[in-house]
N, C-alpha and C positions, 0 to 999 in steps of 0.2 A: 597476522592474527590481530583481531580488535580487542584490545583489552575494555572497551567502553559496551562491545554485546556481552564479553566475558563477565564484567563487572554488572550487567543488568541482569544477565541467568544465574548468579550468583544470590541476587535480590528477588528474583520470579517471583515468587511469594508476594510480597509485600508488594512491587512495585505493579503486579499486573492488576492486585485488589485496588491499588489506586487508581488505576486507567478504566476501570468495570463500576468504579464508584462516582469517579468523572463522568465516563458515559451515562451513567442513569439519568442524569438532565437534557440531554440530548436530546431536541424534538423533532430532530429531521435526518434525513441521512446525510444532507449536507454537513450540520455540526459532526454527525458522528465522524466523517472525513475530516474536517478540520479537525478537529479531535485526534484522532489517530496520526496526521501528519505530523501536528505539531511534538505528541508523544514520541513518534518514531524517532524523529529527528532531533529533541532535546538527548532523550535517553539513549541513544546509540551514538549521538553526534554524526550525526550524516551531514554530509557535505549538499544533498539535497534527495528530497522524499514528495511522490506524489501518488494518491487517490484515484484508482479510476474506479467510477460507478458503472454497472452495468445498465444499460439504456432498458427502458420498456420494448418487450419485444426478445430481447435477450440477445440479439445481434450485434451488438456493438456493446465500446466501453466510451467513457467518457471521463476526464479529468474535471475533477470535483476538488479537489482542494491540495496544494502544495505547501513543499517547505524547502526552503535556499532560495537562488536565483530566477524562479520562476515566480515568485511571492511577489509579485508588484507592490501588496501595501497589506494592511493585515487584513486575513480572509479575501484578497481579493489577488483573480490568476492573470498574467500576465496576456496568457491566451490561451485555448482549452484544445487539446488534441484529443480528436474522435477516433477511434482504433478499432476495425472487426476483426471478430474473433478469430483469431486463429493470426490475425495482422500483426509482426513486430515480437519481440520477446511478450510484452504485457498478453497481446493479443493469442499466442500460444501461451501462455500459463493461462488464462482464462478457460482455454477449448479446452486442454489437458485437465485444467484442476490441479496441478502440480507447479510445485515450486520450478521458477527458472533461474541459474545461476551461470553469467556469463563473464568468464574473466576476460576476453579481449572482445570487446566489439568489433576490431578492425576484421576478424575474420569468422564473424556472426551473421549471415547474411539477413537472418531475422531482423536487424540492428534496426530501427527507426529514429533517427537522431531529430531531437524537439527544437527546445533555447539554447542547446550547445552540444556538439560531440563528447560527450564521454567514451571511456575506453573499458568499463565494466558496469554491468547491472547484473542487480537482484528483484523480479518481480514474484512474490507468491498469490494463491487466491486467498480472498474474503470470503470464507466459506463456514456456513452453519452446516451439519450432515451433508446432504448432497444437494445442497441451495447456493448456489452463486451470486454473491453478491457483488464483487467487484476485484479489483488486485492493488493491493501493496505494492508499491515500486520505488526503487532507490536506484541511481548511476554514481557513477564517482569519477574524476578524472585518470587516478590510477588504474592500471591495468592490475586484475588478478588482487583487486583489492577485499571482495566479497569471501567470506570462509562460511563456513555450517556451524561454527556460533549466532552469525546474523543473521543466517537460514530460519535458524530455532528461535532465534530472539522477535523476527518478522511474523515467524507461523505461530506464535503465541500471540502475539499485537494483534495480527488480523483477526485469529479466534474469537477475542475479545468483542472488534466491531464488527465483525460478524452477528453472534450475540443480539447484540443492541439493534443493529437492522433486522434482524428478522423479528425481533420482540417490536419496532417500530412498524415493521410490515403487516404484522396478526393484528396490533391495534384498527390501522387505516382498514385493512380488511375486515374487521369488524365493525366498525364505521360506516363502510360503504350500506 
């Protein structure tokens, strides 16, 4: 059990109007990814958190911004994995639209190992109604580390930059 997702759905209220009052500066999807990594990963204390955007085209995702050992330096990624849908855990939550929670990767054949094998992941979508913007993902070294507090605590985060990307999307597209 995480007492640090336990202790932020305990704050939901409060802590999610800060991350929705952060994001309204936000002018790109990139910040909003940094954004949300950094959030995920302070306030849940993750061992590491990353952003995949969905590419133009809707076919693929793409690592947009980290948090832990893939963080080379601030806002900047180590190196970027490209995932089609349906590709890896991230790449099936994406096709699904549904949360994925995998307590042993070792026997996950979905499993895509990045900067290091982990032995459990959580990835949900970034999803406004039925618009796909990208997926939340976290690994952990322990196995069986992920519970459905950090399910609920992720599917709340993503809501959030969900939100802010599509309200950045209606702008550009009214631009154009």
């Amino acid at each position: 059990m995480s007492l640090a997702a336990e202790r932020f759905l305990a704050q939901a209220k409060t802590r999610l109007a800060d991350l929705s009052a952060d994001l309204q500066v936000a002018e790109s999807p990139y910040e909003v990814a940094w954004m949300l990594c950094r959030f995920s990963g302070q306030e849940l204390e993750l061992a590491d958190c990353v952003i995949y955007l969905l590419d133009q085209g809707g076919c693929s995702l793409t690592q947009q911004a980290a948090w832990g050992p893939k963080q080379a330096a601030r806002e900047v990624l180590e190196s970027r994995l490209r995932l089609a849908l349906g590709q890896g855990i991230v790449g099936r939550c994406a096709q699904l639209r549904l949360p994925q929670r995998t307590a042993d990767t070792r026997i996950d054949a979905r499993y895509v190992s990045d900067d290091q094998p982990n032995l459990s992941e959580l990835a949900v979508p970034i999803m406004a109604g039925d618009e796909l913007f990208g997926v939340l993902d976290s690994e952990h070294p322990d196995a069986d580390y992920y519970d459905l507090p950090h399910e609920h605590a992720f599917l709340a985060i993503a809501e959030r930059g969900a939100m802010r990307l599509r309200a950045l999307t209606d702008v550009n597209a009214a631009d154009a």
